[in-house]
N, CA, C and O atoms as a Tinker XYZ file with bonds, in Angstrom:
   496  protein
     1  N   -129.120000  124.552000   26.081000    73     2
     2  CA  -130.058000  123.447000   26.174000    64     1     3
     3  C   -129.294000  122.137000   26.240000    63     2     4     5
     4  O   -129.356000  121.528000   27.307000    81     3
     5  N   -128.537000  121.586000   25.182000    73     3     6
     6  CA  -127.710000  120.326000   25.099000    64     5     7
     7  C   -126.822000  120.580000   26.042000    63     6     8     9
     8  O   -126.418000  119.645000   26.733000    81     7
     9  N   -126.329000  121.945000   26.259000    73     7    10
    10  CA  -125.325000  121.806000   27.337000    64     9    11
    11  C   -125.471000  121.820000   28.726000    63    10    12    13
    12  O   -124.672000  122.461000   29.409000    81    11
    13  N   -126.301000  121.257000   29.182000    73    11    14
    14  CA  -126.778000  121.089000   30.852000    64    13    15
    15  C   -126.499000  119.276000   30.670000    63    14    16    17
    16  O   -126.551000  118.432000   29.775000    81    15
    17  N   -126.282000  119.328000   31.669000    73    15    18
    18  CA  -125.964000  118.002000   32.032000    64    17    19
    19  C   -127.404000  116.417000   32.077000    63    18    20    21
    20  O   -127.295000  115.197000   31.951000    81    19
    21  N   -128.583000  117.349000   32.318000    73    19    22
    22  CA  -129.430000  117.075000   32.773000    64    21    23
    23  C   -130.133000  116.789000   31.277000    63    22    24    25
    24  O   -130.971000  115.937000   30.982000    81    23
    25  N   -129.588000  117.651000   30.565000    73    23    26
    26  CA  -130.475000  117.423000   28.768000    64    25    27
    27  C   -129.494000  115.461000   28.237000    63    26    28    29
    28  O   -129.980000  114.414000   27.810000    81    27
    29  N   -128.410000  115.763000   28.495000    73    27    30
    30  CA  -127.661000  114.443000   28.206000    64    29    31
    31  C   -128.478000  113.130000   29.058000    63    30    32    33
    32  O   -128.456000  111.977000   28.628000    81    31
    33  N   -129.034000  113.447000   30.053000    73    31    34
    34  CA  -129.638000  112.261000   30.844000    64    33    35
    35  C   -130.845000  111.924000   29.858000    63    34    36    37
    36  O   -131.022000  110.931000   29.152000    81    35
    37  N   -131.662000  113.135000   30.047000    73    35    38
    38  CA  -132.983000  113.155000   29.087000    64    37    39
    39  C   -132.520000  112.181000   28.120000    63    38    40    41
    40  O   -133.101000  111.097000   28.076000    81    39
    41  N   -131.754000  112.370000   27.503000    73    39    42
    42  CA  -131.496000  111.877000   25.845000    64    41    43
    43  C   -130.921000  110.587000   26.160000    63    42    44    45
    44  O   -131.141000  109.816000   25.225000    81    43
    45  N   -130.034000  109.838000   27.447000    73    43    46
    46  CA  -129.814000  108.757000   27.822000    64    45    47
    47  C   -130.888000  108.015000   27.966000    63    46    48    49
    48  O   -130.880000  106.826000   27.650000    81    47
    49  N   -132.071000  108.693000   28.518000    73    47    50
    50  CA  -133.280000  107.943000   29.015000    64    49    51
    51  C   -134.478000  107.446000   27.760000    63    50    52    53
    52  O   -135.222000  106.480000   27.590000    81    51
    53  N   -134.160000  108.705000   27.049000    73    51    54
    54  CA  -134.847000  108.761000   25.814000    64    53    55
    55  C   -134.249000  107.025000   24.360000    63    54    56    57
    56  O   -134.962000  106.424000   23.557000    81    55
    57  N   -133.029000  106.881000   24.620000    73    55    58
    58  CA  -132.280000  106.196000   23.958000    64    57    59
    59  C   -132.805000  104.683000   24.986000    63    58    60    61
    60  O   -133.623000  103.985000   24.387000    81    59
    61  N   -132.599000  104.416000   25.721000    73    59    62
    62  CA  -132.906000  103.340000   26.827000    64    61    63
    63  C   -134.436000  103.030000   26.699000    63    62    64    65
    64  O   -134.862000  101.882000   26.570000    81    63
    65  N   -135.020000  103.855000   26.734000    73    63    66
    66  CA  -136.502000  103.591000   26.405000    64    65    67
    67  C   -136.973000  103.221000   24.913000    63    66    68    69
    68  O   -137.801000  102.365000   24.601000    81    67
    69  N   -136.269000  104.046000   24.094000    73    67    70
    70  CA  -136.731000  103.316000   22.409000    64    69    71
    71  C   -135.957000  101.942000   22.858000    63    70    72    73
    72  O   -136.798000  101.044000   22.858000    81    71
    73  N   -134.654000  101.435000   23.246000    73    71    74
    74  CA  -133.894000  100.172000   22.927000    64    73    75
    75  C   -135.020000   98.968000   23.466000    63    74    76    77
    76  O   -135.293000   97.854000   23.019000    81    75
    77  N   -135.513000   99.724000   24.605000    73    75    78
    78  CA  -136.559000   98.884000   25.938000    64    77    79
    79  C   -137.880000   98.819000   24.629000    63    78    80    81
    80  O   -138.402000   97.704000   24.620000    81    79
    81  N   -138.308000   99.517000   23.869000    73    79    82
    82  CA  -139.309000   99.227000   23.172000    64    81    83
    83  C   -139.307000   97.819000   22.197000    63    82    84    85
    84  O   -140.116000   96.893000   22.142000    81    83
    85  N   -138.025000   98.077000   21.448000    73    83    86
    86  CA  -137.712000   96.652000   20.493000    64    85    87
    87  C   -137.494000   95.335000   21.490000    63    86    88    89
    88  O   -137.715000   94.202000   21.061000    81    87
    89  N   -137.000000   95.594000   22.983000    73    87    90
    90  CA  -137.384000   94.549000   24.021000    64    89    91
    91  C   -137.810000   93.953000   24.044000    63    90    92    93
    92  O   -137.474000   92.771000   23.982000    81    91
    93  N   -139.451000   94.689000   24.214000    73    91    94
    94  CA  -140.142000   94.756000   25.192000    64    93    95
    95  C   -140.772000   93.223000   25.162000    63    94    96    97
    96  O   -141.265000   92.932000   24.072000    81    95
    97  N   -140.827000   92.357000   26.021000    73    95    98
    98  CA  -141.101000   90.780000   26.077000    64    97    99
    99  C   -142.724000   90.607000   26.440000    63    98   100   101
   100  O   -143.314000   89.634000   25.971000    81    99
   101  N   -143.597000   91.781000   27.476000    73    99   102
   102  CA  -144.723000   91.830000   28.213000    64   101   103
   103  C   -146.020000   91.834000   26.842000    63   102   104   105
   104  O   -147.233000   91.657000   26.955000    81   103
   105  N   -145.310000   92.069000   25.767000    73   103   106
   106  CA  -145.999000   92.520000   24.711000    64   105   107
   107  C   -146.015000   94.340000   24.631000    63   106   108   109
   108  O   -145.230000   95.195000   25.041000    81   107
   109  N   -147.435000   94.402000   23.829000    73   107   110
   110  CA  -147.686000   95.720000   23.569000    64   109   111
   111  C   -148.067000   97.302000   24.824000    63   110   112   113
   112  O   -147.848000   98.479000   24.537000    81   111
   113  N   -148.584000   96.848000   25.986000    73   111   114
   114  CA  -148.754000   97.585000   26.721000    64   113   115
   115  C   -147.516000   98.444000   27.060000    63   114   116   117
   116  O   -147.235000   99.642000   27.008000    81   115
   117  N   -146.898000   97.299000   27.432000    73   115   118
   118  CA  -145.688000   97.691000   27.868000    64   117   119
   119  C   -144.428000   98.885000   27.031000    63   118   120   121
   120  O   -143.690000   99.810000   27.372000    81   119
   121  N   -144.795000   98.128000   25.772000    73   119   122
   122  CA  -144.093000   98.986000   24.138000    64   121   123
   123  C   -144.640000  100.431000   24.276000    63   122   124   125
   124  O   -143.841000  101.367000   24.246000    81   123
   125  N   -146.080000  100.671000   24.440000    73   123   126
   126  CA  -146.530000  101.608000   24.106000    64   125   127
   127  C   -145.780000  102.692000   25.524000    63   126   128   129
   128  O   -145.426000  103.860000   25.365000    81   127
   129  N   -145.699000  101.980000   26.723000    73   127   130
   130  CA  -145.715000  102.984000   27.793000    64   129   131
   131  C   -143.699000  103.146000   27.935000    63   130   132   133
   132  O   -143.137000  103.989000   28.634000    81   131
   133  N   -143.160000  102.343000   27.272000    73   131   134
   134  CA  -141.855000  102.750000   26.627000    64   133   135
   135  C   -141.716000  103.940000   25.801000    63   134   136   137
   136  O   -140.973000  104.919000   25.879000    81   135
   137  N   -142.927000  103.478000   24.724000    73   135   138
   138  CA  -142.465000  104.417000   23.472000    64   137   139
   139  C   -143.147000  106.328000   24.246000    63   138   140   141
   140  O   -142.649000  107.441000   24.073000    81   139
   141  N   -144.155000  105.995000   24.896000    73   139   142
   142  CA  -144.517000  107.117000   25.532000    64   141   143
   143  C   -143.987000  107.996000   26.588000    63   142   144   145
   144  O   -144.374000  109.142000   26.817000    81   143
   145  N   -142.762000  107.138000   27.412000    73   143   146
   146  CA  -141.734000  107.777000   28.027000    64   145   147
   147  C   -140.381000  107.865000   27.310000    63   146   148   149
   148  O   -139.441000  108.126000   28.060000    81   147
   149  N   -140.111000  107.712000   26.106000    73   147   150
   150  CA  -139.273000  107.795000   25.193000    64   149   151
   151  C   -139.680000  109.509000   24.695000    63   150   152   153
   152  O   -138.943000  110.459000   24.957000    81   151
   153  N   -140.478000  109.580000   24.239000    73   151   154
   154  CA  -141.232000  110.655000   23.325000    64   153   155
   155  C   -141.383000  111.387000   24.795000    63   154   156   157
   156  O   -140.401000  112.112000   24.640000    81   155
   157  N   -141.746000  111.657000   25.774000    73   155   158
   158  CA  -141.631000  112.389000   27.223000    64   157   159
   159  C   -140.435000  112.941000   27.488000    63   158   160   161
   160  O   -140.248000  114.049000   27.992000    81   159
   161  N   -139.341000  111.885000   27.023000    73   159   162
   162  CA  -138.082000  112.450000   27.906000    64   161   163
   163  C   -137.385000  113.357000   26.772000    63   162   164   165
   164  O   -136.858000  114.455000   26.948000    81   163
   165  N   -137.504000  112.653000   25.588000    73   163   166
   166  CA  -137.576000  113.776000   23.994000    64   165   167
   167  C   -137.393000  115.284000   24.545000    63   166   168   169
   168  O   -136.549000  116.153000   24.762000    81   167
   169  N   -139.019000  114.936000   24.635000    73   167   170
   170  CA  -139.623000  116.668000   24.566000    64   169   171
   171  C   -139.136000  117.272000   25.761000    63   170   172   173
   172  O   -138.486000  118.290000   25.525000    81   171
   173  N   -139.218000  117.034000   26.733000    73   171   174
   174  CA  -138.757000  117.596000   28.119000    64   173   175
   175  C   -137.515000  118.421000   27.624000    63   174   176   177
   176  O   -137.657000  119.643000   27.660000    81   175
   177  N   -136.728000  118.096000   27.324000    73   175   178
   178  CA  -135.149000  118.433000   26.784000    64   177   179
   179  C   -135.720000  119.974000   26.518000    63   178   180   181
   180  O   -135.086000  120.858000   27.095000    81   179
   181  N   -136.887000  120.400000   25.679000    73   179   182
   182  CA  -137.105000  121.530000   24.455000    64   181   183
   183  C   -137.974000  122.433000   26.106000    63   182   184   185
   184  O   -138.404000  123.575000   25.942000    81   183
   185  N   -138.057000  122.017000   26.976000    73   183   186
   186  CA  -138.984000  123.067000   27.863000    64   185   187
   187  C   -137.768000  123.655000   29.208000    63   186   188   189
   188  O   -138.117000  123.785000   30.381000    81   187
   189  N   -136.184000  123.977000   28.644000    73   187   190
   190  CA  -135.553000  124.020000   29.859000    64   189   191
   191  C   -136.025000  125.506000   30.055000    63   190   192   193
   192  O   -135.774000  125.754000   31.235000    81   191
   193  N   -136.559000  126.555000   29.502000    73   191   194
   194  CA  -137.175000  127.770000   29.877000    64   193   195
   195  C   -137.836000  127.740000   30.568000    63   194   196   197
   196  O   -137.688000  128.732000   31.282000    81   195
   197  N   -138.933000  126.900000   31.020000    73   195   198
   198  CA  -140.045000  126.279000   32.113000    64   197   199
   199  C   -139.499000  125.470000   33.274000    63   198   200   201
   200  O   -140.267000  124.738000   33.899000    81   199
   201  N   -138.434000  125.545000   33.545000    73   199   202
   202  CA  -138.135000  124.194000   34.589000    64   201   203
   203  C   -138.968000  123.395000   35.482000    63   202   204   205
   204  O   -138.758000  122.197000   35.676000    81   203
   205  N   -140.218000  124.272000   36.203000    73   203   206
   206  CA  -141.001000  123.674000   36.634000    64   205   207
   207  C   -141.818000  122.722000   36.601000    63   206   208   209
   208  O   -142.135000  121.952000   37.508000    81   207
   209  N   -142.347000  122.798000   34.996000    73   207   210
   210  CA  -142.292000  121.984000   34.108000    64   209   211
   211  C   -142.341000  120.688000   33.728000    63   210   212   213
   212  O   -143.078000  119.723000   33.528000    81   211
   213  N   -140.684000  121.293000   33.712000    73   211   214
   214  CA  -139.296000  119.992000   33.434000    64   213   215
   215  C   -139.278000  119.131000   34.481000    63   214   216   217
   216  O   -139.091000  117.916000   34.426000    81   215
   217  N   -139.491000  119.843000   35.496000    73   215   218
   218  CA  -139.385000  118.692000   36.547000    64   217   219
   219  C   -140.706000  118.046000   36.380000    63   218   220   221
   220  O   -140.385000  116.862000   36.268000    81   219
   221  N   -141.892000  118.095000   36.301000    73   219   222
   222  CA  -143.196000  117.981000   36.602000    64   221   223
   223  C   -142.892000  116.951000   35.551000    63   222   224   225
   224  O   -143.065000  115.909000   36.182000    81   223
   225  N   -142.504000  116.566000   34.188000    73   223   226
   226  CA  -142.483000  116.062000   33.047000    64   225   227
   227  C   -141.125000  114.758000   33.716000    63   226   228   229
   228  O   -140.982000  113.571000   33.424000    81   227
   229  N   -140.391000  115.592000   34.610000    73   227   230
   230  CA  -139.516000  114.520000   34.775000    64   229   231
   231  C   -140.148000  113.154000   35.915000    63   230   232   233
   232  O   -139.648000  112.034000   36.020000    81   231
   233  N   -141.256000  113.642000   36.593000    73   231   234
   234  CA  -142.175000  112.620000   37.653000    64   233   235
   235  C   -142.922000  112.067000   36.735000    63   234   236   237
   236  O   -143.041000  110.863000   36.963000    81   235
   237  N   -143.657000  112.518000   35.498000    73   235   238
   238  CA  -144.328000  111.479000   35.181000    64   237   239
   239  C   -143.027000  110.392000   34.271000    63   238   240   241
   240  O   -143.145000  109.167000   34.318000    81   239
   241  N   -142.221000  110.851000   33.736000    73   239   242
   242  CA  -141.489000  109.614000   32.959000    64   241   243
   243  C   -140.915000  108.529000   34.242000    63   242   244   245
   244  O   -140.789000  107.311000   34.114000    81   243
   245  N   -140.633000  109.282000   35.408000    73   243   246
   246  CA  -140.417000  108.188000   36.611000    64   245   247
   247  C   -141.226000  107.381000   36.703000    63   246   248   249
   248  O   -140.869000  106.212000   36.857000    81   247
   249  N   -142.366000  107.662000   36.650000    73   247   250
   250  CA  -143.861000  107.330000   37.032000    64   249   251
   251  C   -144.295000  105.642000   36.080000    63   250   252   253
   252  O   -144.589000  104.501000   36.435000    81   251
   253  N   -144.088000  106.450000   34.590000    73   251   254
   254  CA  -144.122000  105.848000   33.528000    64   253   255
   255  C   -143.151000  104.426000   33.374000    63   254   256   257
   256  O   -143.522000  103.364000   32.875000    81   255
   257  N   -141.608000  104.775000   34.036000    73   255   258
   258  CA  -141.016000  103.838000   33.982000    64   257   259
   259  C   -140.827000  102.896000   35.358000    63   258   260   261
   260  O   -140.197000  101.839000   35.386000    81   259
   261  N   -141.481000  103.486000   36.436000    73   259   262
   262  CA  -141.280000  102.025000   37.660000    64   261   263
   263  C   -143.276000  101.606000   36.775000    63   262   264   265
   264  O   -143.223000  100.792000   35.853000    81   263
   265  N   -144.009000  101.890000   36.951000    73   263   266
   266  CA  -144.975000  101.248000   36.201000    64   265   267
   267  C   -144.624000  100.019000   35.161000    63   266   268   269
   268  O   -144.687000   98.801000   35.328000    81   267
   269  N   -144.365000  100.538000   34.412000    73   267   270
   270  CA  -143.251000   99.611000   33.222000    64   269   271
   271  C   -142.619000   98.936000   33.663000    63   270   272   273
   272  O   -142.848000   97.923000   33.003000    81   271
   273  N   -141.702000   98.614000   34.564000    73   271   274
   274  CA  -141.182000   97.842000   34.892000    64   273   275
   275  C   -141.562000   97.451000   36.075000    63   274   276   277
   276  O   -140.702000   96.809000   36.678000    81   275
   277  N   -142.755000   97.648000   36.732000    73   275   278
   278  CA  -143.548000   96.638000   37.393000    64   277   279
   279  C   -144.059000   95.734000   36.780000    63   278   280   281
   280  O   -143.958000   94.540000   37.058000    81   279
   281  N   -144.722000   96.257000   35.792000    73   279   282
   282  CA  -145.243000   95.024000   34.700000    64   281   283
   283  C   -145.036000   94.230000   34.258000    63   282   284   285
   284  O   -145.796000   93.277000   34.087000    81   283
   285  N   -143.645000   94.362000   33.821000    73   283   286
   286  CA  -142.529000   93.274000   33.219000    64   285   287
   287  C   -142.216000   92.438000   34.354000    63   286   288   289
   288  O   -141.958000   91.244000   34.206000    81   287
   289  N   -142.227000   93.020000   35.506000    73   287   290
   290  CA  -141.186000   92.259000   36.580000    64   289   291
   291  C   -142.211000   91.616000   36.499000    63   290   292   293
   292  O   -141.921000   90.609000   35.852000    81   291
   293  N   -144.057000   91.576000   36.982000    73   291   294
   294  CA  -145.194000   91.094000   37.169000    64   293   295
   295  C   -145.390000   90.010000   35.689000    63   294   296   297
   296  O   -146.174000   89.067000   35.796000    81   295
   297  N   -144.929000   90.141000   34.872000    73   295   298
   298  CA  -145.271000   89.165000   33.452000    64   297   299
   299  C   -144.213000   88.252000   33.439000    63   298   300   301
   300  O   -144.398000   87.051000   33.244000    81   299
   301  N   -142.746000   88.915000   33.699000    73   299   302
   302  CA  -141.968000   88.124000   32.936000    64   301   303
   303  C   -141.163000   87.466000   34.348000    63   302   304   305
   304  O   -140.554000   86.425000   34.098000    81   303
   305  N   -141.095000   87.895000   35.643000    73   303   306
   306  CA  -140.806000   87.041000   36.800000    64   305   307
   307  C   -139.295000   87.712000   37.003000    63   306   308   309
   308  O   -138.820000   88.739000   36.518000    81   307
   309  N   -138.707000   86.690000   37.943000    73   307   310
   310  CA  -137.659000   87.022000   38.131000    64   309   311
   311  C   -136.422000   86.864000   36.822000    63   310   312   313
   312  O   -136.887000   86.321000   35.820000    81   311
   313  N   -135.242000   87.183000   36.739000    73   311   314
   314  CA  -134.565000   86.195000   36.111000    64   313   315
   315  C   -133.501000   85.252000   36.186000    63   314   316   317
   316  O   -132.574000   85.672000   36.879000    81   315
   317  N   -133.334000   84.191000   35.735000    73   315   318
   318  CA  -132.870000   83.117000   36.207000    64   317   319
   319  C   -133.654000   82.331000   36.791000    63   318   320   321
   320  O   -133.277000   81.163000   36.881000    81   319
   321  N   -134.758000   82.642000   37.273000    73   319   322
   322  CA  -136.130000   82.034000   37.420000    64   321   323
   323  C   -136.417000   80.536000   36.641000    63   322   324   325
   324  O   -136.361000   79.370000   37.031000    81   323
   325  N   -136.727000   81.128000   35.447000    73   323   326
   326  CA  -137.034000   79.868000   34.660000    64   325   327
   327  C   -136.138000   80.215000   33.579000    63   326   328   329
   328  O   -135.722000   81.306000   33.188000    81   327
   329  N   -135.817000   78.293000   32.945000    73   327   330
   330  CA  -134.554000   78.452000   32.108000    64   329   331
   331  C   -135.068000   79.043000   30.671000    63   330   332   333
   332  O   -134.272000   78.825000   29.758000    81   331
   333  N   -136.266000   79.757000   30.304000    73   331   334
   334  CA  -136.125000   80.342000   29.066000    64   333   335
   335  C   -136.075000   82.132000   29.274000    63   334   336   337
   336  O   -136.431000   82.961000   28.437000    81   335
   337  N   -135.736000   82.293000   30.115000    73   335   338
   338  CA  -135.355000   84.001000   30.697000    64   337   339
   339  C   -133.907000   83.580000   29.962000    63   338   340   341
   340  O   -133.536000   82.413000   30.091000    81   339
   341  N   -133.183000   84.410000   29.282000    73   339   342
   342  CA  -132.746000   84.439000   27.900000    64   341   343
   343  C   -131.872000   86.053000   28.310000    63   342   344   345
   344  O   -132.275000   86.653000   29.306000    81   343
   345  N   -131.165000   86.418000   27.814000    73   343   346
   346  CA  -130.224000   88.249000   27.829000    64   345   347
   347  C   -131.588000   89.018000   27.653000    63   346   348   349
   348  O   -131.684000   90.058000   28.305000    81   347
   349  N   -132.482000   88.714000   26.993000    73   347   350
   350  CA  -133.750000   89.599000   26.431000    64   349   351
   351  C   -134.262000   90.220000   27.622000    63   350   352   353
   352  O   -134.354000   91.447000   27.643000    81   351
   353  N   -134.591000   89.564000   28.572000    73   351   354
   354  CA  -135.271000   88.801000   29.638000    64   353   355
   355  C   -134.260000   89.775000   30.927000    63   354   356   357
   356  O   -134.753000   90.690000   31.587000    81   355
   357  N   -133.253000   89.452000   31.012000    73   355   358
   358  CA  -132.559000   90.080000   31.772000    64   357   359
   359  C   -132.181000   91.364000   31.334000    63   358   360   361
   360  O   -132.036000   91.862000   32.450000    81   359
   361  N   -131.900000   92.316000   30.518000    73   359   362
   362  CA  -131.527000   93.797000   29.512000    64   361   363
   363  C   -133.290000   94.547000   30.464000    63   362   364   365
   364  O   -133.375000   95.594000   31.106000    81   363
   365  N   -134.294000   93.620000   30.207000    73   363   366
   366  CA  -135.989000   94.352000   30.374000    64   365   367
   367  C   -135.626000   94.473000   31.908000    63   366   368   369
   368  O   -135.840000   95.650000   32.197000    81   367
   369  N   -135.198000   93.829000   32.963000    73   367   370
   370  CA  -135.131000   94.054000   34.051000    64   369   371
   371  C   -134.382000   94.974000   34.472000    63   370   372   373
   372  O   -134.799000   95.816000   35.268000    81   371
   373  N   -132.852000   94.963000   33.896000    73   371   374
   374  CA  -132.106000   95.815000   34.290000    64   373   375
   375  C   -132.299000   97.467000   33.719000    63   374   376   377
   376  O   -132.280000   98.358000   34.569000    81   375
   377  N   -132.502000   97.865000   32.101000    73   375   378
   378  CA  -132.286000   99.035000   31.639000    64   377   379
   379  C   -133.474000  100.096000   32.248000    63   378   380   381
   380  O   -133.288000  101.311000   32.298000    81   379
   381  N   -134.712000   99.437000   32.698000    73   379   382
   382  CA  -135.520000  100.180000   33.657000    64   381   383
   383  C   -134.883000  101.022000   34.748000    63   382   384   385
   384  O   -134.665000  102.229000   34.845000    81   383
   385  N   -134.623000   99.831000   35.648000    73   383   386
   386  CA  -133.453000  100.969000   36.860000    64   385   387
   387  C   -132.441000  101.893000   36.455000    63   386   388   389
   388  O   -132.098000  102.912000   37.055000    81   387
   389  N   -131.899000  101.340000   35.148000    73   387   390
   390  CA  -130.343000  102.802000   34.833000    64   389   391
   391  C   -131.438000  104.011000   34.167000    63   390   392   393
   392  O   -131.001000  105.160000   34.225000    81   391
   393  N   -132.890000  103.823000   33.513000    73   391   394
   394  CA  -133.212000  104.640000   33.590000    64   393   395
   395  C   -133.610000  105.488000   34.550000    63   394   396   397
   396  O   -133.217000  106.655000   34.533000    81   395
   397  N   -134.289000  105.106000   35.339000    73   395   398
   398  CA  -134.974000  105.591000   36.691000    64   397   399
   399  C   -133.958000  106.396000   37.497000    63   398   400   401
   400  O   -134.054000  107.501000   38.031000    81   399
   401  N   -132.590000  105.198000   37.403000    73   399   402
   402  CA  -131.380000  106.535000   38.220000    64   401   403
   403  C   -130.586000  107.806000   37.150000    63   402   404   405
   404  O   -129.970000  108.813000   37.499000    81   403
   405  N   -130.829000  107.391000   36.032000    73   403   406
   406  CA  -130.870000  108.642000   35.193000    64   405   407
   407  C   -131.615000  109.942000   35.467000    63   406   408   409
   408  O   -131.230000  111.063000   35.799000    81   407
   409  N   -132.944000  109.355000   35.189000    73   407   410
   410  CA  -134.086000  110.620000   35.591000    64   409   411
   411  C   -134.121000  111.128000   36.954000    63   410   412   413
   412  O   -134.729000  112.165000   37.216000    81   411
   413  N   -133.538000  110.493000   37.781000    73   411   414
   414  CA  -133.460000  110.780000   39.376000    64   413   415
   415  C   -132.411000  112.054000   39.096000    63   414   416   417
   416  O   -132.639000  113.246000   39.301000    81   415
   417  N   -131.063000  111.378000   38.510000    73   415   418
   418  CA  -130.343000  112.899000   37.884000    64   417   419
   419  C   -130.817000  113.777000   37.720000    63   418   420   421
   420  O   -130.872000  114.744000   38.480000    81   419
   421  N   -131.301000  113.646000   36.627000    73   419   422
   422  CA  -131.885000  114.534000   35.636000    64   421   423
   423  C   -132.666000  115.817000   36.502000    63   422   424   425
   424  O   -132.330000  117.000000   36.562000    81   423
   425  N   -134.005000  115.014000   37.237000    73   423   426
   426  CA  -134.510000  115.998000   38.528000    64   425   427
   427  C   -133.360000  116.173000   39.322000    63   426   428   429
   428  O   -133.982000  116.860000   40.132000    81   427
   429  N   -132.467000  116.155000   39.695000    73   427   430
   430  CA  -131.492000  116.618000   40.567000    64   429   431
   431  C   -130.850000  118.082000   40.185000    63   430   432   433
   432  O   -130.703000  119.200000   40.678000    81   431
   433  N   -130.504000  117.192000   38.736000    73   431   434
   434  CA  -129.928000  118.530000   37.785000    64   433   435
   435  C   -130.904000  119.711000   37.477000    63   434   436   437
   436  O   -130.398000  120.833000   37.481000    81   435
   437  N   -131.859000  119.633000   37.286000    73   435   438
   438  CA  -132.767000  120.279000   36.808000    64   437   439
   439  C   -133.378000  121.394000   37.989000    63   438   440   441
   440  O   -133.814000  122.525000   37.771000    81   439
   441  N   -133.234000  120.566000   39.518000    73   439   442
   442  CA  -133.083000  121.381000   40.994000    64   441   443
   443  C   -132.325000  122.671000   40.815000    63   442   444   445
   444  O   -132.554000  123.877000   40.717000    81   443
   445  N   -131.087000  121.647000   40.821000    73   443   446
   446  CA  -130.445000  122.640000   40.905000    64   445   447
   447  C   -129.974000  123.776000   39.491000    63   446   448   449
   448  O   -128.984000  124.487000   39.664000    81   447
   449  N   -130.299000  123.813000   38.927000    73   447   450
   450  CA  -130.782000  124.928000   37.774000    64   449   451
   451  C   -131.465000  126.056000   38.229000    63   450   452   453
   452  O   -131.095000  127.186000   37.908000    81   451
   453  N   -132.515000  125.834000   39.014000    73   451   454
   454  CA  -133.411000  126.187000   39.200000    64   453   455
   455  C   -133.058000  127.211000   40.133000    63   454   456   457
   456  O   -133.188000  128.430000   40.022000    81   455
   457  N   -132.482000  126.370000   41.287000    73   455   458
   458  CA  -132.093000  127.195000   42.395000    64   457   459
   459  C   -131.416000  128.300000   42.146000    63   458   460   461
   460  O   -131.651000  129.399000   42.648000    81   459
   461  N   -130.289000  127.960000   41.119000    73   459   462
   462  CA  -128.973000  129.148000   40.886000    64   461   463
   463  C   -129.724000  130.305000   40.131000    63   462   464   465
   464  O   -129.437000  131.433000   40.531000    81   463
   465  N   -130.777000  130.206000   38.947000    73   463   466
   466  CA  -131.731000  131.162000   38.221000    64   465   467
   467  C   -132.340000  131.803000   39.634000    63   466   468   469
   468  O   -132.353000  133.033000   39.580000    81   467
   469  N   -132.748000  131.366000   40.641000    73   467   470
   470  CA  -133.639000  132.057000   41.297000    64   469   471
   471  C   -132.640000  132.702000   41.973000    63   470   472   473
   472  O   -132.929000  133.863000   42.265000    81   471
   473  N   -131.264000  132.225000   42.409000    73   471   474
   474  CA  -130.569000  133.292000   43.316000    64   473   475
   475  C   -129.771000  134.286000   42.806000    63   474   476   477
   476  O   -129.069000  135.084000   43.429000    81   475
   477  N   -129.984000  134.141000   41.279000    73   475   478
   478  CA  -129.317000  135.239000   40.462000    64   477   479
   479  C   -130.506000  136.496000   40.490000    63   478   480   481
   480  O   -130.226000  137.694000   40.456000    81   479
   481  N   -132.102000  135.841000   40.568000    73   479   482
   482  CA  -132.571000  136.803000   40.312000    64   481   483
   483  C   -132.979000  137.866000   41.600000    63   482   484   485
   484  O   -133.625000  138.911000   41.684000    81   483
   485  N   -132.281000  137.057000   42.478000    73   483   486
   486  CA  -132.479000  137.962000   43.926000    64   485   487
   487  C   -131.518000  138.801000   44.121000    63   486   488   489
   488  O   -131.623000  139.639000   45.017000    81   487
   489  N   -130.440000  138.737000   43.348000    73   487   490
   490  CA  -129.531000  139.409000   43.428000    64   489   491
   491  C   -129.567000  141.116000   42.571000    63   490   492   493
   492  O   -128.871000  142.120000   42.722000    81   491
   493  N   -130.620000  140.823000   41.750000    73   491   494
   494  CA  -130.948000  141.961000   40.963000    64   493   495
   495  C   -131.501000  142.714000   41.623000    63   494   496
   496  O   -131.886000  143.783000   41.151000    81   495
């Protein structure tokens, strides 16, 4: 389980999303749909027996996080924009995308898992 490459992303994404919660600048909407793709990418980790799943669990935390960070981009603007956009301000813009190309991994990794289980079992 920890040892797939793809469980370490989970848990990257999972870590990025609680940090994005104490962030979070948009207010509470935004916190909650952090803390809810935080707790998503958690659990995902515990279903690598299901991969199908896993992946299915890995579109909605995508889902969850360009949402999220539409919102923010939509509340809080560009940054450098205006002079009270602050590191706070800029961390909410950026840690969205390293998640998103995390979880893009993650479904990558999780592909290909998938594939190699199924061509082992053709081989039987």
């Amino acid at each position: 389980m920890i040892q797939r490459i793809q469980s370490v992303y989970l848990i990257l994404i999972a870590g990025i999303m609680l940090a994005m919660l104490f962030l979070s600048l948009p207010g509470i909407p935004t916190a909650l749909v952090y803390g809810l793709a935080a707790l998503l990418s958690f659990v995902t980790i515990f279903y690598y027996k299901k991969r199908s799943l896993q992946i299915n669990l890995c579109y909605v935390i995508l889902v969850l996080t360009l949402s999220s960070y539409a919102v923010a981009y939509f509340v809080v603007g560009l940054p450098g924009k205006d002079s009270l956009c602050n590191i706070n301000c800029i961390l909410s813009m950026a840690l969205p995308l390293v998640a998103i190309v995390l979880d893009l991994l993650a479904i990558i990794g999780i592909k290909k898992d998938d594939k190699l289980v199924k061509s082992l079992d053709r081989l039987r």
